[in-house]
C-alpha positions as CSV (number, residue, x, y, z in Angstrom):
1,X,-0.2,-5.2,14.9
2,X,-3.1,-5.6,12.3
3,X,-0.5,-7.9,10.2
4,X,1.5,-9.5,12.6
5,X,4.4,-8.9,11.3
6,X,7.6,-9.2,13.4
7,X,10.0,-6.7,11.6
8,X,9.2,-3.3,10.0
9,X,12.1,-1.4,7.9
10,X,14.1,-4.2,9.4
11,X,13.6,-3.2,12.9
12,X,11.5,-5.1,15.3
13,X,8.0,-3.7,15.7
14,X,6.7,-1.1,17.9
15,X,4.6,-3.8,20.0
16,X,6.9,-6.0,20.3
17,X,9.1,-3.9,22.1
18,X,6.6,-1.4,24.2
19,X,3.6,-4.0,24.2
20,X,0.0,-3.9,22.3
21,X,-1.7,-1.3,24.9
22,X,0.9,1.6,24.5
23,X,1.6,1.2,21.0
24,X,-2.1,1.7,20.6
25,X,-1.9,4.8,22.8
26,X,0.4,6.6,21.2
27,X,-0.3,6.1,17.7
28,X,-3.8,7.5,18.8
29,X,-2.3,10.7,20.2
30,X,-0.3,11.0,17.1
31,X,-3.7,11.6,15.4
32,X,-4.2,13.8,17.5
33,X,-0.8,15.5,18.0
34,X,-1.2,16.0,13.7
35,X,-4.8,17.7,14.3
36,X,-4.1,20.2,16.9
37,X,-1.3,21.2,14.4
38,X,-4.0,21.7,11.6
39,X,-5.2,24.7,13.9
40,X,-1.9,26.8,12.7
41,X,-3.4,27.0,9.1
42,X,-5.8,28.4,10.7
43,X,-8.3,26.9,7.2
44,X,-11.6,25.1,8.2
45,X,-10.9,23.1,5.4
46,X,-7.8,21.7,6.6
47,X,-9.8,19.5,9.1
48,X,-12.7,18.4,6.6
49,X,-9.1,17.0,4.2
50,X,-7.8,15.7,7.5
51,X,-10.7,13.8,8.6
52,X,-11.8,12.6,5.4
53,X,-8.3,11.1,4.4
54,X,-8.2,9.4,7.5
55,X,-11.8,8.0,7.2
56,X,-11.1,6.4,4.4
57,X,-7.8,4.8,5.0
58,X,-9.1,3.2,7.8
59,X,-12.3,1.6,5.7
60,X,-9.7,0.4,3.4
61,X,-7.7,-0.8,6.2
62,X,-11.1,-2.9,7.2
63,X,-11.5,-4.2,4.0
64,X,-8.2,-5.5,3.6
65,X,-8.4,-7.5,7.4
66,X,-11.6,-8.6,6.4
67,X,-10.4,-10.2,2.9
68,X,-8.1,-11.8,4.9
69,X,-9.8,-13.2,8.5
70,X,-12.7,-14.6,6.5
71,X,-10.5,-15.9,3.8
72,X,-12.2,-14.1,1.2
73,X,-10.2,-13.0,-2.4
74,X,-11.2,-10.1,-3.9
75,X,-11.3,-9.1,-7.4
76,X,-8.3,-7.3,-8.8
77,X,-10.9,-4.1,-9.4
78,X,-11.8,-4.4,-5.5
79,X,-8.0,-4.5,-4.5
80,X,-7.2,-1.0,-6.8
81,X,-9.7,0.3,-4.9
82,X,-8.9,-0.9,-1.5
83,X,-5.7,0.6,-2.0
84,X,-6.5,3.7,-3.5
85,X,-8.4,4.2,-0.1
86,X,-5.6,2.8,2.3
87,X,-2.3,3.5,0.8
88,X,-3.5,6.8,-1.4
89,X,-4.7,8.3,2.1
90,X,-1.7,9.6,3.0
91,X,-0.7,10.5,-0.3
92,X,-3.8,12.5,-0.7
93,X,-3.9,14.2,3.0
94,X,-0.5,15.3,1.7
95,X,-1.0,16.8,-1.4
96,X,-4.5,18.4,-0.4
97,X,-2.6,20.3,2.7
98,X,-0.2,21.6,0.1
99,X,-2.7,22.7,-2.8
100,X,-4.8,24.3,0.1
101,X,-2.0,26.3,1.2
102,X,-0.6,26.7,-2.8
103,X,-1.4,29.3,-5.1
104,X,-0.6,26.9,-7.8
105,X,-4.4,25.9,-9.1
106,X,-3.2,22.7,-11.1
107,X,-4.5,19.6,-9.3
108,X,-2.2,17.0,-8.3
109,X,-4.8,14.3,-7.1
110,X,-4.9,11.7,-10.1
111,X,-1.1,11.8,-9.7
112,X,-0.9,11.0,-6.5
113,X,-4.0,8.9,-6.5
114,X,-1.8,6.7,-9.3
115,X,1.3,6.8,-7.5
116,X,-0.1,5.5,-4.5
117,X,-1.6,2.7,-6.3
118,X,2.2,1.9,-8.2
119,X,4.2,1.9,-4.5
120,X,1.6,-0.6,-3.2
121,X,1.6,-2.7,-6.2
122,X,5.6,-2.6,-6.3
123,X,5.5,-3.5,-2.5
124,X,3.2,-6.6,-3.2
125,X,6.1,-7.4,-5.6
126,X,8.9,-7.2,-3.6
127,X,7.4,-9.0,-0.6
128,X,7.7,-11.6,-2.7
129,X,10.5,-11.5,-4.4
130,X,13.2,-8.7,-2.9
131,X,15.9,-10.1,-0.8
132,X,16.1,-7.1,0.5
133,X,12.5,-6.9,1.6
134,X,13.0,-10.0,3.4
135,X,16.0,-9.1,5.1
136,X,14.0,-5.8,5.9
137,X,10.5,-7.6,7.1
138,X,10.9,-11.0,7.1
139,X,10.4,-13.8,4.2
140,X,7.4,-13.6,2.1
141,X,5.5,-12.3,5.2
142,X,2.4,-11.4,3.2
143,X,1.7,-15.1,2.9
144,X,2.3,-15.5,6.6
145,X,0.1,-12.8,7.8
146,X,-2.7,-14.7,5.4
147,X,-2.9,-11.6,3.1
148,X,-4.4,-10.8,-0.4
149,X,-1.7,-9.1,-2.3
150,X,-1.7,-8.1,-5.5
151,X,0.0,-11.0,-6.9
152,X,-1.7,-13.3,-4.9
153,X,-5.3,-12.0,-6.2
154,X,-4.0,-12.9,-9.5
155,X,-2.5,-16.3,-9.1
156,X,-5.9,-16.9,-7.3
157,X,-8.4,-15.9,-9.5
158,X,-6.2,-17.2,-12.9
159,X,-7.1,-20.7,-11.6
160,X,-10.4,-20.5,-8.9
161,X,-10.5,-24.5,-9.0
162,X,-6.9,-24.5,-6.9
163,X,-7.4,-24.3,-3.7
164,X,-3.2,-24.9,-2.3
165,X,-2.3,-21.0,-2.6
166,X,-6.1,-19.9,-0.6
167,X,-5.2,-23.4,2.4
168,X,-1.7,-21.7,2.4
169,X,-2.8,-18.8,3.3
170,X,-5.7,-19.9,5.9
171,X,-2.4,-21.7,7.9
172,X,-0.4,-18.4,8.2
173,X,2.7,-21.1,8.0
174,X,6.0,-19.3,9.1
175,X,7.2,-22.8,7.2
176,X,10.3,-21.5,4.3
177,X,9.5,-24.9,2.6
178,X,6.1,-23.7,2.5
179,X,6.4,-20.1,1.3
180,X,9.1,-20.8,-1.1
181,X,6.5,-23.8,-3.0
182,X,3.7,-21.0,-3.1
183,X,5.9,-18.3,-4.3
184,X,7.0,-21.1,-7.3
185,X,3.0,-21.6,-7.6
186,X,2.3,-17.8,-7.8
187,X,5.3,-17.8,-10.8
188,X,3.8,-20.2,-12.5
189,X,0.4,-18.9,-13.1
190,X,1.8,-16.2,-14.4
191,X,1.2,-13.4,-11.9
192,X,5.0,-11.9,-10.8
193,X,4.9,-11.5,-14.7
194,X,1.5,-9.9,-14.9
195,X,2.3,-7.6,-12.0
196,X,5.6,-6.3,-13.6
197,X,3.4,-5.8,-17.0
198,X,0.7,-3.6,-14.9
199,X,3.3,-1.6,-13.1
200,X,5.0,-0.5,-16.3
201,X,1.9,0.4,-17.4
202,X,0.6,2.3,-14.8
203,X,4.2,4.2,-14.6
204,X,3.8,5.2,-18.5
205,X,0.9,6.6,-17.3
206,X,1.7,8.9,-14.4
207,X,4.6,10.2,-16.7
208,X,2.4,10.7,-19.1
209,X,-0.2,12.8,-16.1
210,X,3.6,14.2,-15.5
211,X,4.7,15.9,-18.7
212,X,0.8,17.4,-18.9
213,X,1.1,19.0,-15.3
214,X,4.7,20.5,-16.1
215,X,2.9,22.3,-18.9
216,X,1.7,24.9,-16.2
217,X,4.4,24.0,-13.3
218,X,7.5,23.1,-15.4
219,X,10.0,20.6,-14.6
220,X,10.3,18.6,-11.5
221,X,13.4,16.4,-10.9
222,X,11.9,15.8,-7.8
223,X,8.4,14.3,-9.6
224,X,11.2,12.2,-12.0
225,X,13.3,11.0,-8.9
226,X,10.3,9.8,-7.0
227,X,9.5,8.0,-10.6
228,X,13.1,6.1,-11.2
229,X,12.9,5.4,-7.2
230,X,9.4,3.3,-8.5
231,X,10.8,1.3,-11.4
């Protein structure tokens, strides 16, 4: 509902079917459906994870709305971090529940912090660029729901005296002609290039934080799966 998208994994969205008012309702009682089960690990500490993690995706939920109703591009440093709070909240509530409840003291956090950051990043990407995506969500919809991707940021801020890619984005155009001229504006600053070269940098380094964890876990196909599944 915040993005306005009409399709999510290629199915029509929640709203869209059961309406805005119980769509609302029952995601909040599956907040709260998830913390009454918190009481079964009987751990204090299980809420203070739950409610922090939850805290902060929401703030970088509100960031990333705000970027985008008052038409505002951030830097590329402000988007890591928006992400790391909105994306990497879930990832972290995860991984915190299961190191809690793990006798296993290495700490998984940075990895999951970084792999967080990769699957947004890689989404940005294929928004833009995946048939598949499209077929799945609909055509370059980040440029319809006005938003500040990742490649977007960076075709922005290469060339701050263009305005056409920030005016596209103000008119939320469902337009194909449209979308298709930004996407070649985006390619030509440089940015689906850019992102590809950040992603495989920021994979070399969560296999690098993965071959120092397996030190004291040993090997993980599972880790290595997840890490192909991101290329």
């Amino acid at each position: 509902m915040t993005y306005s998208s009409k399709l999510r994994r290629g199915i029509p969205v929640a709203h869209s079917i059961f309406g805005v008012a119980q769509t609302i309702n029952s995601a909040n009682y599956a907040y709260f459906a998830a913390q009454e089960k918190l009481r079964e690990l009987n751990r204090p500490k299980a809420y203070e994870i739950f409610t922090e993690e939850l805290l902060r995706l929401h703030r970088g939920q509100g960031m990333d709305l705000y970027w985008r109703d008052s038409l505002t591009c951030p830097t590329e440093e402000e988007y890591i971090e928006m992400i790391s709070n909105k994306t990497g909240g879930l990832f972290r509530l995860a991984i915190k529940l299961m190191q809690l409840e793990s006798e296993v003291t290495s700490d998984f956090l940075g990895l999951v912090d970084l792999l967080g950051i990769i699957f947004q990043i890689r989404d940005d990407y294929q928004n833009l660029q995946s048939d598949l995506y499209s077929k799945n969500k609909g055509f370059c919809e980040d440029l319809t729901e006005g938003k500040f991707s990742f490649l977007i940021i960076h075709s922005i801020n290469s060339n701050p005296d263009n305005q056409q890619l920030l005016n596209i984005l103000r008119q939320r155009s469902e337009e194909e002609s449209v979308k298709k001229y930004a996407v070649e504006y985006i390619r030509s600053t440089g940015s689906f290039a850019y992102c590809q070269d950040r992603l495989a940098s920021l994979l070399h380094e969560a296999k690098m934080m993965v071959n120092i964890l397996e030190e004291n876990v040993g090997f993980s196909k599972g880790i290595y799966d997840i890490l192909a599944f991101l290329l």
